[in-house]
C-alpha positions as CSV (number, residue, x, y, z in Angstrom):
1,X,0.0,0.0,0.0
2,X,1.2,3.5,-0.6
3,X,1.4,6.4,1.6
4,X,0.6,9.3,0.1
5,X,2.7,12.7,1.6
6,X,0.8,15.8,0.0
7,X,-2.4,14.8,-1.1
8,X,-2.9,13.4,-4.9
9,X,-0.1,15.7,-5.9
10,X,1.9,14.6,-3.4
11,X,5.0,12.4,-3.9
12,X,4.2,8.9,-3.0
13,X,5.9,5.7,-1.6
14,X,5.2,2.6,-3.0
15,X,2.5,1.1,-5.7
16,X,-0.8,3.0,-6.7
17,X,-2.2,1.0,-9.5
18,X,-0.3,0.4,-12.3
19,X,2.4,2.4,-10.9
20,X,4.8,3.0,-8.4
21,X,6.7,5.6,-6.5
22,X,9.6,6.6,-5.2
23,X,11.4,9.7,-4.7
24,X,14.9,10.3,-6.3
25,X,17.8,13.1,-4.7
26,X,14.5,14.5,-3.3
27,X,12.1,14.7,-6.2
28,X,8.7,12.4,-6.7
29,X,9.2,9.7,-9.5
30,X,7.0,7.5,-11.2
31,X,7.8,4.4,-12.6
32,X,5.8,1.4,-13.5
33,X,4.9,-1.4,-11.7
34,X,6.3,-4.8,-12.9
35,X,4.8,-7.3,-11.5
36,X,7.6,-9.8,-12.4
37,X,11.0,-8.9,-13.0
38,X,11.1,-12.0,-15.1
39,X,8.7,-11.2,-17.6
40,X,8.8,-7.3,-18.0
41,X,6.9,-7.9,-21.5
42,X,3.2,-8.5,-20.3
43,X,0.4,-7.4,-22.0
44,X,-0.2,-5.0,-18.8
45,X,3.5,-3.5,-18.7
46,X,3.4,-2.8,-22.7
47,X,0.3,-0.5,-22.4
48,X,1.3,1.6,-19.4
49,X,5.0,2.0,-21.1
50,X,3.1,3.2,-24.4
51,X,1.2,5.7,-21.8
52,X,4.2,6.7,-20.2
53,X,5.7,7.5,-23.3
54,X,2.7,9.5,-25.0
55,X,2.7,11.5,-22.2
56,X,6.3,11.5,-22.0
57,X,6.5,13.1,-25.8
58,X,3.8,15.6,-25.0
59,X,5.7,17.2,-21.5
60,X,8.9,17.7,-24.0
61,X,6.2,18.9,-26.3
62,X,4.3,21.4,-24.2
63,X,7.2,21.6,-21.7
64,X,7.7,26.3,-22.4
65,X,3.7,26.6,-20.9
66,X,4.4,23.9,-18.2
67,X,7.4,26.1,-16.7
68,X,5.0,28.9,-16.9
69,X,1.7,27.3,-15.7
70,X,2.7,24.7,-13.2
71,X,6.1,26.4,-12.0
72,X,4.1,27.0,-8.6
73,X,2.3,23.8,-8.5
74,X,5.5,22.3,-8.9
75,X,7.7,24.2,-6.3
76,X,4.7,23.4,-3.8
77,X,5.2,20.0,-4.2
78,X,8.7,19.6,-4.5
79,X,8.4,18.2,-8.1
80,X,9.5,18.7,-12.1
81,X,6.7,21.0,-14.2
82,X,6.6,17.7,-16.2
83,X,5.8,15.3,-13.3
84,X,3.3,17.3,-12.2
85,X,1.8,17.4,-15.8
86,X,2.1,13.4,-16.1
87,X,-0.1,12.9,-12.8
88,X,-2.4,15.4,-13.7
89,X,-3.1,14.3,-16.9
90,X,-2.4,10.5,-16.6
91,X,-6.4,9.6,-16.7
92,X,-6.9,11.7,-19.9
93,X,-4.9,9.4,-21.9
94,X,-5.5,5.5,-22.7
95,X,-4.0,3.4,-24.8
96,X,-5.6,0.3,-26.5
97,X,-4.6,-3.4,-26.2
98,X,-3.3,-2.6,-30.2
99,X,-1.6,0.1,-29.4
100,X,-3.8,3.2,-30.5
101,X,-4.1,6.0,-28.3
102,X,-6.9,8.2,-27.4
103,X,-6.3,11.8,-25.9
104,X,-8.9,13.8,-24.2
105,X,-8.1,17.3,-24.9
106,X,-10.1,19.1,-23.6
107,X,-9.8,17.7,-20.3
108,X,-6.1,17.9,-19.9
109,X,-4.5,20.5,-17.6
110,X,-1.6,22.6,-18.5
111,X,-1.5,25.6,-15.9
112,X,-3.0,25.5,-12.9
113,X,-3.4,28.3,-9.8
114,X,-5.7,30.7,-8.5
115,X,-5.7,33.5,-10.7
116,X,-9.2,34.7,-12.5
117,X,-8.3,33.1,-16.0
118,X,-9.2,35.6,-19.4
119,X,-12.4,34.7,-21.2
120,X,-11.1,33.2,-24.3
121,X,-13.6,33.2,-27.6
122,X,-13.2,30.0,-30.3
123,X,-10.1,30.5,-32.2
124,X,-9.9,31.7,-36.2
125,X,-7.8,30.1,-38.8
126,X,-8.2,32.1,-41.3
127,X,-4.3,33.4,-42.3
128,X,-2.3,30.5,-43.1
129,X,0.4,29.8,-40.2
130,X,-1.4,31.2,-37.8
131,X,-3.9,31.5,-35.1
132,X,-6.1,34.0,-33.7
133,X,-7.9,34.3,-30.7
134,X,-10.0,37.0,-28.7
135,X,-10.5,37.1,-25.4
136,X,-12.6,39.3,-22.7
137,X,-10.3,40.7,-19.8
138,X,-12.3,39.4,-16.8
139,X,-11.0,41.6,-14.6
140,X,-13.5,43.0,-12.5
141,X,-12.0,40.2,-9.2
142,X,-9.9,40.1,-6.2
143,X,-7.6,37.5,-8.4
144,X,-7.2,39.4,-11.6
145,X,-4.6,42.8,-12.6
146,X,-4.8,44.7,-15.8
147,X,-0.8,43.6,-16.1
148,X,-1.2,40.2,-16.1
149,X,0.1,37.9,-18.8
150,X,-2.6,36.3,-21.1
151,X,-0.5,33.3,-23.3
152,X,-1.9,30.7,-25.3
153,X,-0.3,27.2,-26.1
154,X,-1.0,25.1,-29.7
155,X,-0.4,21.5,-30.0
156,X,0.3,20.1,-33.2
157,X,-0.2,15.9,-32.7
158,X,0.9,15.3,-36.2
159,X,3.7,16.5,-35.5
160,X,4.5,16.0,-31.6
161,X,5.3,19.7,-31.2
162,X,3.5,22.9,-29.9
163,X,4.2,26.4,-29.9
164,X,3.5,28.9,-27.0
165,X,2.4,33.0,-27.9
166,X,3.9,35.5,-26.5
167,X,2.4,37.3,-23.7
168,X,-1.0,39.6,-24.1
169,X,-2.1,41.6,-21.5
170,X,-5.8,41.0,-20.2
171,X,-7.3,44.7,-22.4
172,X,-5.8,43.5,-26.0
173,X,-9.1,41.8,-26.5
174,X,-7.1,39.6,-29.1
175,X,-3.4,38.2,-29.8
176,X,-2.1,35.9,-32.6
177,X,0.1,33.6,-32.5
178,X,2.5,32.2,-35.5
179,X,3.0,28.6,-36.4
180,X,5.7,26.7,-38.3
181,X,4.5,26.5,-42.4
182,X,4.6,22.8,-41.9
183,X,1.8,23.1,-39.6
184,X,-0.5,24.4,-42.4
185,X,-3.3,21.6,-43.6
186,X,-2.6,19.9,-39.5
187,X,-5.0,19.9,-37.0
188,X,-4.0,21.6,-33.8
189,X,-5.7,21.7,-30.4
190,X,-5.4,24.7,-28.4
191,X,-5.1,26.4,-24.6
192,X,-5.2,29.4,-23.1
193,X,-3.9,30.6,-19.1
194,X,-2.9,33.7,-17.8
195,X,0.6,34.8,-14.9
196,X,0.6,37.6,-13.2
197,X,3.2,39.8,-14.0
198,X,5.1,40.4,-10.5
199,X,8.2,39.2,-8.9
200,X,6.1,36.0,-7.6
201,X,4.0,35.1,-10.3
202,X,0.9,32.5,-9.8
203,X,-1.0,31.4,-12.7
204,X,-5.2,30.4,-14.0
205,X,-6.4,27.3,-14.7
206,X,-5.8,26.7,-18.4
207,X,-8.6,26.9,-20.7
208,X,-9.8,24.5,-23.7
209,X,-10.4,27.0,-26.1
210,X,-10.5,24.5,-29.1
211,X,-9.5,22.4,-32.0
212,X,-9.5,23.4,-35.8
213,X,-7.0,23.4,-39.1
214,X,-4.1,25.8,-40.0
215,X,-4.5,27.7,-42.9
């Protein structure tokens, strides 16, 4: 049984599931479980290594808005922005006993904190290597600042890469953000999260603002 040190975000000793932990020079790890040293090629073991390693290619993928959105999660926790994505986003992604994988987008979690996120509208694809998005500042609350940073994240699959926007500021009611010319014809999924711009910055929840086609 495992015992659990900071709640679910916690680092962990021992076996939860299908995996395991551990903790390495001080930092939470994950592995997973085998159940037999002998026979490390089960069934079992080859689907949560294919997990591991879709979610594995999507932290390097996604890993500029996880050093933004999760820095303070992570610090918190004493873990990597890309363990914390792995755990938070381990039940959005399954993998079949053939191998193919299913993602749910729109459920996955790439900042997370207490800051009134930005009202994001659908995105527009209509300029080729690019996206646009508008947004409303929502920031009439206690967790909100005129200065704070407004980004944006795209995720191409096709490709196994994303691209982050620079920052916005919560009254530019829209921003753009430029994609690599390969991207054009690919579909792309896409998040939005907003940091306060200060000398301790905390972040929103991201935001699902979409899917659609470049150019």
């Amino acid at each position: 049984m495992a015992k659990i040190n900071l709640g679910i975000l916690g680092g962990f000793n021992g076996k939860v599931g299908t995996v395991v932990g551990s903790f390495w020079k001080g930092i939470p790890v994950m592995r997973a479980y085998v159940r037999n040293i002998r026979n490390r090629d089960t069934a079992a073991q080859r689907l949560v290594r294919m997990r591991f390693a879709l979610l594995g290619e999507m932290t390097s993928a996604f890993n500029g808005a996880l050093l933004l959105g999760l820095k303070n999660t992570a610090a918190r926790n004493k873990m990597t922005e890309g363990n914390v994505f792995v755990k938070l986003n381990w039940d959005k992604v399954t993998v079949s006993a053939d191998g193919v994988s299913s993602v749910d987008y729109a459920q996955m979690v790439l900042s997370q904190g207490p800051l009134d996120n930005v009202l994001f509208g659908s995105a527009r694809f209509d300029t080729p290597s690019q996206v646009d998005i508008s947004f409303g500042a929502n920031d009439d609350g206690d967790r909100s600042d005129a200065e704070d940073n407004v980004y944006v994240f795209v995720y191409n699959p096709e490709s196994k890469s994303g691209s982050l926007s620079k920052a916005a500021k919560r009254g530019d009611a829209t921003m753009s953000i430029k994609v690599p010319a390969q991207w054009n014809g690919s579909k792309v999924h896409i998040w939005g999260f907003t940091v306060s711009n200060d000398l301790n910055p905390v972040s929103s929840r991201s935001t699902y603002i979409g899917t659609g086609t470049i150019g």
